[in-house]
N, C-alpha and C positions, 0 to 999 in steps of 0.2 A: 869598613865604611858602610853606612846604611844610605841606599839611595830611594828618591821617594817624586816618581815619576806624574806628568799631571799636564793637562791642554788636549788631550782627545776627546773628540765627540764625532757628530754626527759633521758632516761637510758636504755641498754638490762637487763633481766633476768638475775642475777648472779652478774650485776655490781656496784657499791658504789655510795652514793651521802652524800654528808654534810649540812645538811641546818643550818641557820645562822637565829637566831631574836634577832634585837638590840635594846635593851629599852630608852628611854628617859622619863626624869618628874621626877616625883618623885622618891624616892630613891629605887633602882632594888635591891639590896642585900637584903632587908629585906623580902623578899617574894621568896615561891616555887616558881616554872615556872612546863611548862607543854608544851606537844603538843599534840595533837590532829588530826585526819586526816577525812573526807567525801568524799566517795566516789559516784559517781555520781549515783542518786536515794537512798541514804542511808544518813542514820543518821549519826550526827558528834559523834567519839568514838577516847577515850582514846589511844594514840600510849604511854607514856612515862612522868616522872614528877621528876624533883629533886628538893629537899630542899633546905634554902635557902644559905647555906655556901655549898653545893655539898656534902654535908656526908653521906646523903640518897638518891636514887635513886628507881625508880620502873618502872616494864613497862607490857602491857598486855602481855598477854600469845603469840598471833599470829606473837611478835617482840622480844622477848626472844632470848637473845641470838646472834641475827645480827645488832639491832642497838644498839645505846650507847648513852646517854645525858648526854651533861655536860655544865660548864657554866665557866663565866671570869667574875667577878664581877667587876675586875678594867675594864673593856670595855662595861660593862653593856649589855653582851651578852651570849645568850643562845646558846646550838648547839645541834643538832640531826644527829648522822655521823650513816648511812644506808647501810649496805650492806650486800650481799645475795640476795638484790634486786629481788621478783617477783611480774609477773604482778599484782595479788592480792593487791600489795603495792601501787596500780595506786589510787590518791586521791589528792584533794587540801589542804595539813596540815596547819594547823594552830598553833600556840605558844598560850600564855596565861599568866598569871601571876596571880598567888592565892591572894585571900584573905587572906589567913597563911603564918607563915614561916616552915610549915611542909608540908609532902607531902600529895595529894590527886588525886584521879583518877574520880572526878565528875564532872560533868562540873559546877556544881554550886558553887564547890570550888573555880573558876577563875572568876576574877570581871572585867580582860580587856583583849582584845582580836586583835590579829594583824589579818593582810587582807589575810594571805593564801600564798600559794606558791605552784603549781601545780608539782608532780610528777608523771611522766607516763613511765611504766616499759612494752615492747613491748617481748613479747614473742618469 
């Protein structure tokens, strides 16, 4: 499956973003989704992952509570709607799509990977 990530930009502290990864190929409903975020000089870590019909959800502890993932399975798309936005949130995210159709927060649960979408949250 090719995914093809898109909604980051520039945002203040406090304000909202929605990012959007739309899948093609093979069939997107049968598989969690996931994102992911790397911040510059740091490792790529876990932002968020739902299952594959949206019935489970998960998200790390640092995004609890301000963002939200969900998905459109007839449009074969994923979303990460963000906000409370701080700078800390400043990264290039990334989407994913499992290996399972449950959730996971590894990165070796995810077998394909879209090209990123840069978020930068200006204090």
């Amino acid at each position: 499956v090719q995914l093809q990530a898109s909604g980051g930009g520039l945002v203040q502290a406090g304000g909202s973003l929605r990012l959007a990864c739309a899948a093609s190929g093979r069939t997107f409903s049968n598989n969690a989704m996931g994102w992911f975020r790397q911040a510059p000089g740091k490792e790529r870590n876990f932002v968020a992952t739902i299952s594959w019909n949206g019935g489970t959800t998960y998200y790390a502890d640092s995004v609890k509570g301000r963002f939200t993932i969900s998905r459109d399975n007839a449009k074969s798309t994923v979303y990460l709607q963000m906000n409370s936005l701080k700078p800390e949130d400043t990264a290039v995210y990334y989407c994913a799509a499992s290996r399972w159709s449950s959730i996971g927060s590894y990165r070796y649960d995810y077998v394909n990977w879209g090209q990123g979408t840069l978020v930068t949250v200006s204090s």
